[in-house]
C-alpha positions in Angstrom: 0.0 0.0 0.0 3.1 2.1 0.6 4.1 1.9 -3.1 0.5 2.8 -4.0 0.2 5.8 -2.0 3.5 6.9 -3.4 2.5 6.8 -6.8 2.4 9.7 -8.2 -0.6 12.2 -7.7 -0.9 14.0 -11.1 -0.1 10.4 -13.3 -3.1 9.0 -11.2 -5.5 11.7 -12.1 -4.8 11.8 -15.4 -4.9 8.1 -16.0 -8.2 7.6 -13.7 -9.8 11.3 -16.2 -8.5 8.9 -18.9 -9.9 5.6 -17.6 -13.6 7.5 -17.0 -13.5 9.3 -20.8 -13.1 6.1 -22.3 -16.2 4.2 -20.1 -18.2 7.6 -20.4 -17.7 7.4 -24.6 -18.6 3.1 -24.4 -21.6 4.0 -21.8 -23.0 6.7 -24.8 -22.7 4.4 -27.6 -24.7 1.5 -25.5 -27.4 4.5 -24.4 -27.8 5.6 -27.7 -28.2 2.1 -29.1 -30.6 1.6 -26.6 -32.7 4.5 -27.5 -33.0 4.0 -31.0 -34.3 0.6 -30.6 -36.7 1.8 -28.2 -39.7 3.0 -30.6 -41.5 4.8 -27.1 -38.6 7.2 -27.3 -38.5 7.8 -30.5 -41.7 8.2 -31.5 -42.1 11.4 -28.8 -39.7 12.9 -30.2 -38.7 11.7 -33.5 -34.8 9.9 -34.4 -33.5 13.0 -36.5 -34.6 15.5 -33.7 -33.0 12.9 -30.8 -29.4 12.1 -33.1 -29.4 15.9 -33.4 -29.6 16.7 -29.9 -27.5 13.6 -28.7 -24.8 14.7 -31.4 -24.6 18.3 -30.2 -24.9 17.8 -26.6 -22.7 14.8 -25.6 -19.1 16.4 -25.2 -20.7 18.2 -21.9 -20.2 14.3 -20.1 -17.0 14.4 -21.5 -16.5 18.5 -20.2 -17.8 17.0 -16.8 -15.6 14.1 -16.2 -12.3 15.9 -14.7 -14.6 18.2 -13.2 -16.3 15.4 -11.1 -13.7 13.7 -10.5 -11.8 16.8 -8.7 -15.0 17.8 -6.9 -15.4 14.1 -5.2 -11.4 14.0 -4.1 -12.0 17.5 -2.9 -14.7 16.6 -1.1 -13.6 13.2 0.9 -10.4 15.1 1.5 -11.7 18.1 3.3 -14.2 15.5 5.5 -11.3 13.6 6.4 -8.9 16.9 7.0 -11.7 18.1 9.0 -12.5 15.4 10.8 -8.9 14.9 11.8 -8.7 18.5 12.8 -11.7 18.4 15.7 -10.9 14.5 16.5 -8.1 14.4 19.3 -5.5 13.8 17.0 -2.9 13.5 19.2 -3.7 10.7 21.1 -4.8 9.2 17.8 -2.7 9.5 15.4 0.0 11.5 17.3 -0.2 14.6 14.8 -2.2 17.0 12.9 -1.9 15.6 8.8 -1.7 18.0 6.6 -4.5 18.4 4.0 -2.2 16.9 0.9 -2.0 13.3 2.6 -5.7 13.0 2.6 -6.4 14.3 -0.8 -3.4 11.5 -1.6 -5.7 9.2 -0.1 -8.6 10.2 -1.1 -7.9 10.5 -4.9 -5.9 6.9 -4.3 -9.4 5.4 -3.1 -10.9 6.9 -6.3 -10.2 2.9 -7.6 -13.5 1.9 -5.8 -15.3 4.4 -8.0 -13.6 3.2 -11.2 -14.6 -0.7 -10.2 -18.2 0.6 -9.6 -18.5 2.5 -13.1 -17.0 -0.8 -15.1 -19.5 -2.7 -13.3 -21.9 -0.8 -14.4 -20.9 -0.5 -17.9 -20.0 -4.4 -17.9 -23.5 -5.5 -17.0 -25.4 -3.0 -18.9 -23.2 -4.1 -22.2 -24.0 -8.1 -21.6 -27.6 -8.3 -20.2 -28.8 -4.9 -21.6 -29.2 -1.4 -19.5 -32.5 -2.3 -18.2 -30.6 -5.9 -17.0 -27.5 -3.7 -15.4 -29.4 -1.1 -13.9 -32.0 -4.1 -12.2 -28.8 -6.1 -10.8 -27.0 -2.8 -9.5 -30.3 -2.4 -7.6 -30.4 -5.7 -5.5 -26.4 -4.4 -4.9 -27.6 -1.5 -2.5 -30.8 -0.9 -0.1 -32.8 -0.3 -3.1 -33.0 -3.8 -3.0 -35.7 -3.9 0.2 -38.4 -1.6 -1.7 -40.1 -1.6 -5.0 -38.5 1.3 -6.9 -42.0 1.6 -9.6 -43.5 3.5 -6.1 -40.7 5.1 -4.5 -40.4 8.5 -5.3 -36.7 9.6 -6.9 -35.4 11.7 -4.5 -36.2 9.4 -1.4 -34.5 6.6 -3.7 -31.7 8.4 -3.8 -30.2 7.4 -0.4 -31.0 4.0 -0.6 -28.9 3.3 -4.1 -26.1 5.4 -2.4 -25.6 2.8 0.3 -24.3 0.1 -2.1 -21.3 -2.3 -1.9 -19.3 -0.4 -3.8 -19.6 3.1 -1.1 -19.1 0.5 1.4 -15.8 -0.9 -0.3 -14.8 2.7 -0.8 -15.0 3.1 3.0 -13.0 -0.6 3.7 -10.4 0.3 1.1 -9.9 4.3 2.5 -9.6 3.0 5.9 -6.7 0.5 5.0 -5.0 3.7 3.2 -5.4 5.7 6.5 -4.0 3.1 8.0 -0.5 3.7 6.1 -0.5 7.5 6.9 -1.7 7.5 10.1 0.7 4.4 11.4 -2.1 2.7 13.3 -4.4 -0.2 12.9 -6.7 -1.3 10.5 -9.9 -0.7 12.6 -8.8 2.2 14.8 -8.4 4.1 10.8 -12.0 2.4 9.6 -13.3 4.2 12.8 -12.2 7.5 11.6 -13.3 6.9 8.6 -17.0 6.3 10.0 -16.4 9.6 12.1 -15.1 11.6 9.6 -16.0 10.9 6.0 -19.6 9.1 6.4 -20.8 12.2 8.1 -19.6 14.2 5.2 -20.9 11.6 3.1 -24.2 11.7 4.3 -24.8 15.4 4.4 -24.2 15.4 0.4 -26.7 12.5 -0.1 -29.4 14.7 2.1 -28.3 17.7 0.1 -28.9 15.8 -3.2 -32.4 14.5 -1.9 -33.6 18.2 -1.6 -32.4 19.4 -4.4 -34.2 16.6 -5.8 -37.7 17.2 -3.8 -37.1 21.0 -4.8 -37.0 20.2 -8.5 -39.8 17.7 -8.7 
């Protein structure tokens, strides 16, 4: 893990920006197949008007792509930075880190994310998007209600708590481990008091924004 950490920062962001641009071009080309052989769609709005619009407006996922990925590191790294700041650090982890060693480990942890998105991509391309999306469901709480009733935005938490957030968690902690010199579970612990919070608030957020819009 060591050698991991230490690889370098910049490589690793452009190779994971790289990684997601090529899955976010694949993920297009099976949505768009998808839609054209869906007559429902196309007969609302017509296949010239929907190839038009699909042609002009696709490069904003690619615009998006470093932009999200920046905003997520930022974001795990100021909950753990913060969280270390109020915890009792130095009984802990005997010293305030500074805020580069968690957006280290936070944009090292962005693997999870990338295993979670070719998942995705994998089981939408071999038993179809409606297929992908129904098996990514039973993967997270979703799984315990019937999604045809639930409204979106209260959905929304419940397909956020999958086994991929909860390997993200598992495989930050072991990182936190390395920087912070301690065990396993006393770093998984910080991790629950520090990130999941953080972590939580932006799901809540999202559901709002949701309800707001609907």
């Amino acid at each position: 893990m060591k050698e991991y950490l230490s690889f370098n920062k910049s490589l690793f962001y452009l190779l994971e920006i790289l990684v997601f641009l090529i899955l976010t071009f694949f993920q297009q080309e099976l949505d768009l197949e998808y839609k054209l052989n869906n007559d429902d769609i196309l007969a609302k709005i017509g296949k010239d008007t929907f190839l038009d619009a699909y042609n002009k407006y696709r490069w904003i996922a690619f615009a998006l792509v470093p932009l999200f990925v920046i905003i997520r590191v930022m974001y795990s790294a100021t909950c753990l930075y913060v969280g270390n700041v109020f915890s009792d650090s130095s009984v802990e982890y005997g010293k305030i880190r500074n805020f580069t060693e968690y957006f280290n480990v936070a944009l090292k942890s962005e693997i999870i994310l990338f295993a979670h998105v070719f998942t995705v991509f994998t089981l939408s391309s071999w038993l179809g998007i409606e297929n992908g999306k129904e098996i990514m469901q039973y993967t997270s709480l979703a799984a315990l209600f019937d999604v045809d009733i639930m409204e979106n935005w209260i959905m929304v938490f419940f397909t956020a708590m999958n086994i991929f957030e909860l390997a993200y968690w598992f495989f930050m902690a072991k990182l936190l481990s390395q920087v912070h010199e301690c065990s396993y579970w006393r770093s998984f612990k910080f991790v629950l008091t520090a990130y999941v919070p953080g972590f939580l608030i932006y799901i809540v957020a999202v559901m709002f924004l949701l309800l707001y819009l609907s």
